[in-house]
Legacy VTK file of the C-alpha trace (Angstrom):
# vtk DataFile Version 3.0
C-alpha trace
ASCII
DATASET POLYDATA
POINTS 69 float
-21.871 -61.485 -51.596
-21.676 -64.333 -49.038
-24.466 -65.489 -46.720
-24.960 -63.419 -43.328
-23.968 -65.583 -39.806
-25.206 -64.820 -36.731
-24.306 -66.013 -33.188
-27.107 -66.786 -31.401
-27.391 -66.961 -27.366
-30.173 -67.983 -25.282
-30.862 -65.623 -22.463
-31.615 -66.502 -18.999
-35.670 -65.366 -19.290
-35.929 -68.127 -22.441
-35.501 -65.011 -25.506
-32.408 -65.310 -27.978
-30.029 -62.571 -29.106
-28.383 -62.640 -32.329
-24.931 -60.646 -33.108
-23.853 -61.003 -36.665
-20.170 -61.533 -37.044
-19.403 -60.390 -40.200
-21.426 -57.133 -40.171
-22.722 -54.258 -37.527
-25.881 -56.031 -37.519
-27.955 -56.571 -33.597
-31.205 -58.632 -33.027
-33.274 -60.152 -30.683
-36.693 -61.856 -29.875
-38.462 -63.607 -27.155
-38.989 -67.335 -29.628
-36.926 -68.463 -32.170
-39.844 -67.702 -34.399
-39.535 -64.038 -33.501
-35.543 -63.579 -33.607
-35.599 -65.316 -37.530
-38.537 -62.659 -38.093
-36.450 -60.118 -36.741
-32.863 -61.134 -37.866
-34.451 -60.865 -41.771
-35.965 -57.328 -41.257
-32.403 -56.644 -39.692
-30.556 -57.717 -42.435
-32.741 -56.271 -44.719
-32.812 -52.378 -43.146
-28.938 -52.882 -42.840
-28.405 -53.800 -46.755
-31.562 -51.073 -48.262
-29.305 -49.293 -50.693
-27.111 -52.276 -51.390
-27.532 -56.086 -52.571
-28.989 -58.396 -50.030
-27.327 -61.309 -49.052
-28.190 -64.673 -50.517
-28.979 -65.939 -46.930
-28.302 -65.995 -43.469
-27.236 -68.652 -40.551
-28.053 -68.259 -37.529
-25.833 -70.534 -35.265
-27.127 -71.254 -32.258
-24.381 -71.444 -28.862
-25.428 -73.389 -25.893
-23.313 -73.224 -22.624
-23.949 -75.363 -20.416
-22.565 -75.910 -16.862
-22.741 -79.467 -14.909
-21.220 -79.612 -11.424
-19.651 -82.901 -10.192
-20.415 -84.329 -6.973
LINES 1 70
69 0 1 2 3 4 5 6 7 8 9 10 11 12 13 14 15 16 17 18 19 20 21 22 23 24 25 26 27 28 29 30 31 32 33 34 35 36 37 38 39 40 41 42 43 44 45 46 47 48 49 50 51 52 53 54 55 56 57 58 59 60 61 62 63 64 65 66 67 68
């Protein structure tokens, strides 16, 4: 089995979401401390009667908009 990779997006009140791309898997937290903390017990609860994944990425998108003028 292949590593896990999430998409991670910064919200507007600071907290991250985290949408795996590979598998039906949702998560989110208010640090990035929290949304790794929570992205593992995710992963793990999603794969209980199966083998885990050797690891997961979390890849962090950042849009950012700068007006001209």
């Amino acid at each position: 089995m292949r590593e896990v990779i999430f998409e991670v997006t910064q919200e507007g009140d600071g907290g991250f979401v985290a949408e795996c791309l590979t598998e039906g898997i949702y998560s989110q937290g208010d640090t990035w401390e929290e949304l790794r903390n929570n992205v593992r017990e995710a992963v793990a609860a999603y794969h209980f009667d199966r083998e885990q994944p050797p690891g997961i990425r979390l890849h962090l998108v950042r849009d950012e908009y700068l007006a001209i003028g």
